[in-house]
N, C-alpha and C positions, 0 to 999 in steps of 0.2 A: 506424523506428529511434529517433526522439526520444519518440516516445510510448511506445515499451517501455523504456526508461530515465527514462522518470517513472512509468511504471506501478510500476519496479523501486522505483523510490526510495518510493514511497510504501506499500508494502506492506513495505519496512523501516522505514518510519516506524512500522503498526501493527503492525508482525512487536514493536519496542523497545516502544509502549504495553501490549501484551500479557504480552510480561515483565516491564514493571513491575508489572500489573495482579499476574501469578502469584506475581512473589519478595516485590514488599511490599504488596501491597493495595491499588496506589494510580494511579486513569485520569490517567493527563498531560492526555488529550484533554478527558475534562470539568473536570479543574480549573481548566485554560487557558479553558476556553469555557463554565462556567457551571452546571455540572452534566450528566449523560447522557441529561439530554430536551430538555437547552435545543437552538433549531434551528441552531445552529451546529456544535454536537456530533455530530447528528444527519445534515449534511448531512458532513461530516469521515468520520465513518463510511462514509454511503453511498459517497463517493468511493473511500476505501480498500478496501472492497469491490469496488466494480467492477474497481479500480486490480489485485486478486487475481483475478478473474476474467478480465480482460485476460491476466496473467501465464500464466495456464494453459496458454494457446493457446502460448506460447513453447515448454512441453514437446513440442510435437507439431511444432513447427517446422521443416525441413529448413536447416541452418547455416552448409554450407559455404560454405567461400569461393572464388568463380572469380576468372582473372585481370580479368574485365570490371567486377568490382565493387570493387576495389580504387582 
C-alpha cells in the first residue's frame, strides 16, 4: 500500500514534468539537476519510470474491500 502511493506520487511528479516539457518547453527535472545527462537527471528518470511501471500493475489489481482489511 505505501509503495503504490509513492509509485503514485512520483509518476504525478513526471506525469507535471511532462507537461511542462509539452506547454512550454521547459525539463523541471534537468534544470533542477543539471541538464538531461547529468547522473542525477538520469537516475530521477529511471525511478519515475519504474515508479510507472509499478503503477500499471494497479490497473489489473483486484480492489475491493473486505470487512478483514479494514
Amino acid at each position: 500500500m505505501v509503495w503504490d502511493r509513492i509509485a503514485l506520487a512520483l509518476v504525478i511528479i513526471g506525469a507535471l514534468n511532462w507537461g511542462a516539457i509539452g506547454l512550454f518547453g521547459f525539463d523541471v527535472v534537468a534544470f533542477i539537476c543539471g541538464g538531461q545527462m547529468a547522473v542525477l537527471s538520469r537516475i530521477i528518470y529511471s525511478v519515475v519510470g519504474i515508479a510507472g511501471l509499478w503503477c500499471v500493475s494497479l490497473l489489473f489489481r483486484d480492489n475491493t474491500v473486505t470487512e478483514a482489511s479494514v
